[in-house]
N, C-alpha and C positions, 0 to 999 in steps of 0.2 A: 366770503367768496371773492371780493372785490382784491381782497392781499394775493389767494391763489392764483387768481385770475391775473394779475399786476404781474407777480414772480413767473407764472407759466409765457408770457407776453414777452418779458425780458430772457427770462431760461430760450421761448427758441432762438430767438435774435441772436444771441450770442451761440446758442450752438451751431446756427445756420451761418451764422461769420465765419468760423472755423476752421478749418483743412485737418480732417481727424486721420490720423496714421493709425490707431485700435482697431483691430476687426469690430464689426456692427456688434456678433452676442456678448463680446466684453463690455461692449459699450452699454449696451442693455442690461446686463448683471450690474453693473456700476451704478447707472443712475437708478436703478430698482431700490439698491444698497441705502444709497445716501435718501433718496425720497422712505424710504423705512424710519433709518435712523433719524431723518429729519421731522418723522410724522409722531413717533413713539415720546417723545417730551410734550408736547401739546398739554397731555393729559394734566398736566403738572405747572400749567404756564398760569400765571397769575396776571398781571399787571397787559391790559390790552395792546400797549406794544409788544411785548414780549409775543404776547399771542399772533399778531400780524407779523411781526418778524419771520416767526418760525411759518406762519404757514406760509408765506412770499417765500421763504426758500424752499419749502414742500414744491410751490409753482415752479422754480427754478428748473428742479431736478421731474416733476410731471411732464410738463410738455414736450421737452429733448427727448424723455419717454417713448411716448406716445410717436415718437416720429421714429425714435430709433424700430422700434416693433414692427414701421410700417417699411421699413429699411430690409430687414429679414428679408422680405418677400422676393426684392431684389436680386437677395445672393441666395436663398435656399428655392423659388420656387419663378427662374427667369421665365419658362416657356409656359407659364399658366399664373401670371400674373392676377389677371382678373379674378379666376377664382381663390386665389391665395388672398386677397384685398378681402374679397370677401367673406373666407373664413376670417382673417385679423379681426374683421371690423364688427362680426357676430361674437365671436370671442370678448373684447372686450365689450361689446353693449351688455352679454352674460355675464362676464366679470364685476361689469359695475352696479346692475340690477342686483348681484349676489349679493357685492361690497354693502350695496345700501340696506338693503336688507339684512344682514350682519350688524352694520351699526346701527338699525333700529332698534333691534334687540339689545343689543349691547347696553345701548342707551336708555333702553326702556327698563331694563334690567339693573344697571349697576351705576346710572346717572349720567349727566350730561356732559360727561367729559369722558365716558368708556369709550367711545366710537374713535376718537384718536389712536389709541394701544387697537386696536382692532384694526385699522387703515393700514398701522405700520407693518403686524402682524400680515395680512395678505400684501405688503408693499414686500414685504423679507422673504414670504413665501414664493413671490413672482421674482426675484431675484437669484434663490436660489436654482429656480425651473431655466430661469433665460441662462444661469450657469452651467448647465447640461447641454448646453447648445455651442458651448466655446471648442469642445473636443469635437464634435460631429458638422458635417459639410465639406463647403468649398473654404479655404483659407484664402 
């Protein structure tokens, strides 16, 4: 927790320094991408650097996440912002109550290392959804 949390710390920081020319849902399909592929070797990590490594970069690409998501609202929903907040912010508490519950099965089910290939897995699958979103809207 302490490496995600370290990476997520650094990830906004540096995304909040930034000047980003991408529209926000590219930006969102992208860090969706890379925190998948970043999540999906876990399973496979031996040696506990390795393992902190990878999940500080999981951080990296999480919290610029979570902030791009809260960006949407911005450009798809200006004049009801408040309730727009508030579907995002039910949306993922449901996302991650699913998440967790997905990787306890997982976990319960095929050992202590399934619940990573499972993270990636709905990290790939909310990337391809925030992909659907780069044709439709405001540009």
């Amino acid at each position: 927790m302490a490496a995600l949390s370290l990476g997520g710390i650094a990830g906004a920081a540096a995304y909040g320094a930034r000047v980003w020319r991408s529209r926000v849902p590219v930006r969102l399909a992208s860090l969706l991408l890379v925190l998948g592929l970043v999540l999906a070797p876990l399973a496979l990590a031996g040696p506990l650097a390795v393992f902190w490594a990878a999940l500080f970069a999981g951080g990296l690409a999480l919290n610029p996440s979570l902030t791009t998501s809260s960006l949407l609202v911005d450009e798809y929903a200006p004049a009801a912002q408040g309730e727009a907040f508030g579907w995002v912010s039910t949306a993922i508490g449901i996302g991650g109550a699913l998440g967790s519950a997905a990787a306890g099965v997982a976990g319960e089910r095929f050992g202590p290392s399934a619940p990573f290939p499972a993270a990636a897995v709905f990290a790939l699958l909310a990337a391809a959804l925030a992909a659907t979103l780069i044709n439709r809207g405001p540009r």
